[in-house]
C-alpha positions in Angstrom: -70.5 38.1 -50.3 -66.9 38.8 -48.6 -67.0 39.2 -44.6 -66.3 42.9 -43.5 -64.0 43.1 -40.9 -63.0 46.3 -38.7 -59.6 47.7 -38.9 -58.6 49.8 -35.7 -54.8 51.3 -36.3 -54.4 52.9 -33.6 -54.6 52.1 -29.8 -55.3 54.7 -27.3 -55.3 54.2 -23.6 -55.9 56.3 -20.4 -53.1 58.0 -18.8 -54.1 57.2 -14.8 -50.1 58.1 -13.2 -47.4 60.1 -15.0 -45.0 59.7 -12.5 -45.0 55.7 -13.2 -42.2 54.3 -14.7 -41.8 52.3 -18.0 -38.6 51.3 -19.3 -37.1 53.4 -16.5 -38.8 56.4 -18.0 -42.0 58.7 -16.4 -43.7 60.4 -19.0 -44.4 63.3 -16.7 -40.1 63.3 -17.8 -41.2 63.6 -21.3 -43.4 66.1 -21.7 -42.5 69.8 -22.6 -43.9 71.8 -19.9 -44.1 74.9 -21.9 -44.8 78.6 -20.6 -46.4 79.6 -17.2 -50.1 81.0 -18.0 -50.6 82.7 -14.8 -49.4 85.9 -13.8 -46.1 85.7 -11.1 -48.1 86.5 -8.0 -45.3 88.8 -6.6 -45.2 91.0 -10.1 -49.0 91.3 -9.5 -48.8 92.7 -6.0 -46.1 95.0 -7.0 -48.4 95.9 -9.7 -51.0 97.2 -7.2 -48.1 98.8 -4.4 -47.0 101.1 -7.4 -50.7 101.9 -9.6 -53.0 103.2 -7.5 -56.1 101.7 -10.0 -57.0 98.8 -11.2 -59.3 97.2 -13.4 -61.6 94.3 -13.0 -63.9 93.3 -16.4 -66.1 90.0 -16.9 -65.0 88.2 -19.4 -67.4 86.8 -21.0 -67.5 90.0 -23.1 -64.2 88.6 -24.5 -65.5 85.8 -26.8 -67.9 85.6 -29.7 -71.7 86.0 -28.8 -73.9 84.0 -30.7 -77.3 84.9 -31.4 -79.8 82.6 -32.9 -83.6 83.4 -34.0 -86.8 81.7 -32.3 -87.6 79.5 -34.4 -84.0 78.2 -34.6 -83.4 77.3 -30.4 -85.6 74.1 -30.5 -83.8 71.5 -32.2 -85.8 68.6 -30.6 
């Protein structure tokens, strides 16, 4: 009988500051920020001075609604 042993090839740590250095470099530096996903706050109050509506809609509507029979919700 051969001993098993556990092979782990990759090592992941926690991230706890981005704005501390390492090898004079901050990896908040290296990441690729990418697009705003919020609408400009100025554009959106410019929206409303020149529309007189607007429209407000929940959206949970939005995504995929799931339903399951009775004898399917108990899983315990």
């Amino acid at each position: 009988m051969t001993d098993a042993k556990a092979i782990f090839d990759t090592y992941k740590t926690g991230v706890f500051n981005g704005s501390a250095r390492y090898d004079g470099t901050a990896l908040n530096e290296c990441r690729d920020a990418g697009p705003a996903l919020q609408n400009d706050v100025v554009e959106i109050l410019l929206y409303f001075r020149l529309h007189g509506i607007a429209v407000q809609a929940d959206i949970t509507q939005m995504f995929l609604q799931i339903v399951l029979n009775e004898k399917d919700l108990d899983v315990t």
